[in-house]
N, C-alpha and C positions, 0 to 999 in steps of 0.2 A: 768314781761316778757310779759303775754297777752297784757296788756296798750301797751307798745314800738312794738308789731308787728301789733298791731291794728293799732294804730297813723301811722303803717310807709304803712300800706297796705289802709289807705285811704286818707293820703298823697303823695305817688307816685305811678303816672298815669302808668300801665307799656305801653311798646311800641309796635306798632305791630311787627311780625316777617315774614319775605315773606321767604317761602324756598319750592324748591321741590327739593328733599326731603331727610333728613336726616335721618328718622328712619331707613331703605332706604323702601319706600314703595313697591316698585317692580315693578311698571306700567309704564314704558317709552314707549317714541313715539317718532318717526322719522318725524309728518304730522306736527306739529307746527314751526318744522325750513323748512319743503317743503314750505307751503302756507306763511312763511313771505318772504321767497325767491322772491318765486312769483309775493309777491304784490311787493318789490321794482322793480321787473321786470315792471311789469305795470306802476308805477307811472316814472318810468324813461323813458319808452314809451311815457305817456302821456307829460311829460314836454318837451320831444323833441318835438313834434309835435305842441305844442305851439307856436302861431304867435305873436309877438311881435307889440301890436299896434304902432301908429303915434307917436308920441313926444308929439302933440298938441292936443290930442286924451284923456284929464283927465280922464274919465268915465272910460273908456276900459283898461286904463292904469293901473289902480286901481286896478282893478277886474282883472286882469293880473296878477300886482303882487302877490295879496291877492291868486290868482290859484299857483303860483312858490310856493310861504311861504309857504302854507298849504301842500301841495304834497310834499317839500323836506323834512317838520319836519316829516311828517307821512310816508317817505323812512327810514330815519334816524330811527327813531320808531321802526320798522321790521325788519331794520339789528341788531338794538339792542335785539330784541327779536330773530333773528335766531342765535346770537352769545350766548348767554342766554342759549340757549334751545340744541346747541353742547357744552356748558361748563356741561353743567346737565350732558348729556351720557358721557363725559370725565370723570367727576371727581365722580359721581354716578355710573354708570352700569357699561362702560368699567373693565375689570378685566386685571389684569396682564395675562390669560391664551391667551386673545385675542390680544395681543400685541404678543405674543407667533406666534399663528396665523398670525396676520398681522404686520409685524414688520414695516410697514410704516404711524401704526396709530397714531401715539405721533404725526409724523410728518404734516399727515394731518390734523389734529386738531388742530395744530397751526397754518397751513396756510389757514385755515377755518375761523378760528378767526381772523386775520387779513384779511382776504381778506372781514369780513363783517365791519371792520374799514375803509378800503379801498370804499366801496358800499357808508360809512355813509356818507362820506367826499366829495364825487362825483358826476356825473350825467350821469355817462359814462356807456353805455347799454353792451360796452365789459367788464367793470368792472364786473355785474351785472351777465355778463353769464361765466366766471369764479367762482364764487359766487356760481351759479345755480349746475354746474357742482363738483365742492368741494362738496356741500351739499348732492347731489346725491351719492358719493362716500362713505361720512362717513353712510348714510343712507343703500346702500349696504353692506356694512358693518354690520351694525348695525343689518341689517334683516336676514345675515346668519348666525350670533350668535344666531339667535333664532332657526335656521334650524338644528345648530349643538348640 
């Protein structure tokens, strides 16, 4: 029996595990879904403000694109971390007492999560502050369960 769990413990590699947190640790925070908020706020600021070089303009053209590419995959990026990061207080902290309390939390929570699919998929700064605003919400939230 040693031999066969030896053989199996240095033939398979195990895998990492990404979680916060199932023991439940107890440490939640509301700043990681504000500041990703934010940045897609920013980055959807800066690509509007983006000027479109000439046609015939190669160089500028480039480095044009290469500023769009970079800026939308690292928007996309942050909405995926602020949706991350309200699935954590949904499905980790939240408690049935505070649904008690706030009987419109289930429902903001879903329209949180979709509204940062919504963020991922767009470029639109009204998106964005819809977004801002939801996150705000569940974050109030969030911070007078601590007061209560």
């Amino acid at each position: 029996m040693n031999t066969l769990l030896s053989f199996l413990n240095n033939s398979i590699k195990p895998t990492p595990a990404h979680a916060h947190c199932d023991v439940p640790c107890g440490v939640y925070e509301v700043d990681s879904m504000s500041w990703a908020v934010e940045t897609c706020m920013k980055l959807v600021d800066k690509l509007a403000a983006l000027e479109e070089p000439a046609h015939d303009d190669q160089a500028h053209r480039l480095e044009y694109h290469n500023t769009v590419t970079r800026a939308v995959m690292v928007k996309e990026e942050y909405a995926q971390i602020c949706k991350e990061q309200v699935l954590i207080l949904w499905t980790d902290y939240f408690k049935p007492e505070h649904l008690e309390k706030w009987p419109n939390l289930h429902d903001l929570v879903w329209k949180t999560t979709k509204q940062c699919s919504v963020v991922k998929r767009t470029v639109d700064l009204a998106e964005v502050k819809k977004l801002h605003d939801l996150v705000h919400e569940v974050a109030d939230i969030f911070k007078a369960t601590k007061q209560a």
